[in-house]
N, C-alpha and C positions, 0 to 999 in steps of 0.2 A: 604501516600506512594509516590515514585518519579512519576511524572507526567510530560511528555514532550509532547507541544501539538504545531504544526504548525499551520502555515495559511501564507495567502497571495498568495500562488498561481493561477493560471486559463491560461483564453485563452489570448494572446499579442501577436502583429505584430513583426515578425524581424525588428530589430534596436529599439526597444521600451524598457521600463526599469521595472521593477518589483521590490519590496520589501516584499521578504521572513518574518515572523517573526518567533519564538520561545519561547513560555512561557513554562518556566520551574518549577515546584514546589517540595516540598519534600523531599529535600539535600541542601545544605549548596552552592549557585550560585553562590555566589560572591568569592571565594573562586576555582572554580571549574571549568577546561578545558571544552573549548564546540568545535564539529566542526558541519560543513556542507557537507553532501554529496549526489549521486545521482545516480540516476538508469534508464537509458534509456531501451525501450521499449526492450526485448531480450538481456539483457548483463547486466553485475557487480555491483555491487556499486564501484563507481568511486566518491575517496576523493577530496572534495571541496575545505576545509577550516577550521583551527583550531585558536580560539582565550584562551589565556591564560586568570587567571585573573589579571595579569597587560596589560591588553588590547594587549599586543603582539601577532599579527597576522603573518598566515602562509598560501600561496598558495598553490594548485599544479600550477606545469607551466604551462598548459594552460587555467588555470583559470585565471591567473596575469593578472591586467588589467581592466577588465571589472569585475569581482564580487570585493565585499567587504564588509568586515564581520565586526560585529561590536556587542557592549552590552551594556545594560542598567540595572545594579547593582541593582538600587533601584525597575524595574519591573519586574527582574528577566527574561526577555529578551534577546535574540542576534537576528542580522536580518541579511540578507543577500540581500545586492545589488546585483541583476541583469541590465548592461548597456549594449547598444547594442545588443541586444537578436538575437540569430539564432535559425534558424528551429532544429540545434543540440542538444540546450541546454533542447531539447524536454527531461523530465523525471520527476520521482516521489523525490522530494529533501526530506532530511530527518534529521532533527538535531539531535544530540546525544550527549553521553557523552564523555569528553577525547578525543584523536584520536582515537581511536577503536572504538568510539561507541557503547562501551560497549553498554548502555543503550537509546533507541532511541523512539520517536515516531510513527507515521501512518505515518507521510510521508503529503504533499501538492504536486499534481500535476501542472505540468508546460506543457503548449503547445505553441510553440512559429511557427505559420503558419500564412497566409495572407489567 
């Protein structure tokens, strides 16, 4: 069955770097839209990032910049760079399917405090 499972997350200093991962199993990857998105503590899911499978990526704007989304075909993989971390980027990130997300994971938490 489809299996989306994070990691990478924890505890980092503002201005420090993190890399999200994403293993995917159970559909057809390499073939198949993925994004990243996120849920701060009291409010929405707020879209990250969508990578096609011709590696074409997409921000929202104030992600541009410091995140960057990226995949790896043969592990069935996407990760998400996190650079420069702020106290903001505090939240539960969450890989899914397509842009909707249709289909998503548990989630890796993110705390970015000194």
């Amino acid at each position: 069955q489809l299996q989306i499972v994070e990691s990478g997350g924890g505890l980092a200093q503002p201005g420090g770097s993190l890399r999200l991962s994403c293993a995917a199993s159970g559909f057809t990857f390499s073939s198949s839209t993925m994004s990243w998105a996120r849920q701060a503590p009291g409010k929405g899911l707020e879209w990250v990032s969508t990578i096609y499978s011709d590696s074409m990526s997409y921000y929202a704007d104030s992600m541009k910049g410091r995140f960057t989304i990226s995949r790896d075909n043969t592990k069935n993989t996407v990760y998400l760079q996190i650079n420069s971390l702020k106290p903001e980027d505090t939240a539960v990130y969450y890989c899914g399917t397509n842009r909707n997300m249709k289909y998503r994971g548990q989630g890796t938490q993110v705390t970015v405090s000194s």
